[in-house]
N, C-alpha and C positions, 0 to 999 in steps of 0.2 A: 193880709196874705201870710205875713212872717208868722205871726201868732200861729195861724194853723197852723203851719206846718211846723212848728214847735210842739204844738198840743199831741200831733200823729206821730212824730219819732217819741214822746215820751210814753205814746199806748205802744208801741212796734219792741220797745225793751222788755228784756226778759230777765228775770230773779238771779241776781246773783249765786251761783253755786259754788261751793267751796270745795278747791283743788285738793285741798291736804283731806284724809282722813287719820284719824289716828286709833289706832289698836286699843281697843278694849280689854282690861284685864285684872285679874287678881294679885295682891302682890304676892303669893305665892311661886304663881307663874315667873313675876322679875327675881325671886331669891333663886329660883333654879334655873334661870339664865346668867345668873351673877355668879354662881356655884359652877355654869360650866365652865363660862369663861375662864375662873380661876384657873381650875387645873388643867386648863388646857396653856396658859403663860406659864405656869408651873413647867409642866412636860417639856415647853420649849426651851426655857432656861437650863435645862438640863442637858439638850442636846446642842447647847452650844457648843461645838469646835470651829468657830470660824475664824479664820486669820484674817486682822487686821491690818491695813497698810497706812501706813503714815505721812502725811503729805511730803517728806519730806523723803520718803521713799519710791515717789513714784515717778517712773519716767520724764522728763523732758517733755516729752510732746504732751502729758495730761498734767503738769500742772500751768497753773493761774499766770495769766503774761502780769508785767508789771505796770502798774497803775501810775502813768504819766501826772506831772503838776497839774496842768489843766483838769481831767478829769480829777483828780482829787480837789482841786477846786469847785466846779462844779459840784462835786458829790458834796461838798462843806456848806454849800449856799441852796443847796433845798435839791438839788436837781435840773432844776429850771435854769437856761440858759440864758 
């Protein structure tokens, strides 16, 4: 009895079909995608004005509490408690 029904689940499977496909192309195609991307990091490097804040500038209530002995223990011995 077990045989059958090992023999009928193995006719009842179907062909593995593969999830990923992947893009077909020339490298051509990748040098002017490599070409955009450039000058578009380009461009935004140029339009950097942003102000930075330094941790040591930032309020009270957003920076880091302080790291008690036991969690620093902990953190020193893997994690694992």
């Amino acid at each position: 009895m077990k045989l059958s029904n090992l023999i009928r689940s193995v006719q009842v499977l179907k062909p593995h079909v593969p999830l990923i496909k992947f893009r077909k192309g020339s490298r051509g195609q990748m040098e002017t995608m490599v070409k955009n991307t450039n000058t578009t990091t380009f461009n935004r490097k140029q339009d950097q004005n942003i102000q930075v804040i330094e941790d040591f500038q930032l309020p009270r209530r957003f920076r880091r509490s302080l790291l008690g002995e036991n969690e620093i223990n902990a953190i020193n011995s893997g994690g694992c408690l």
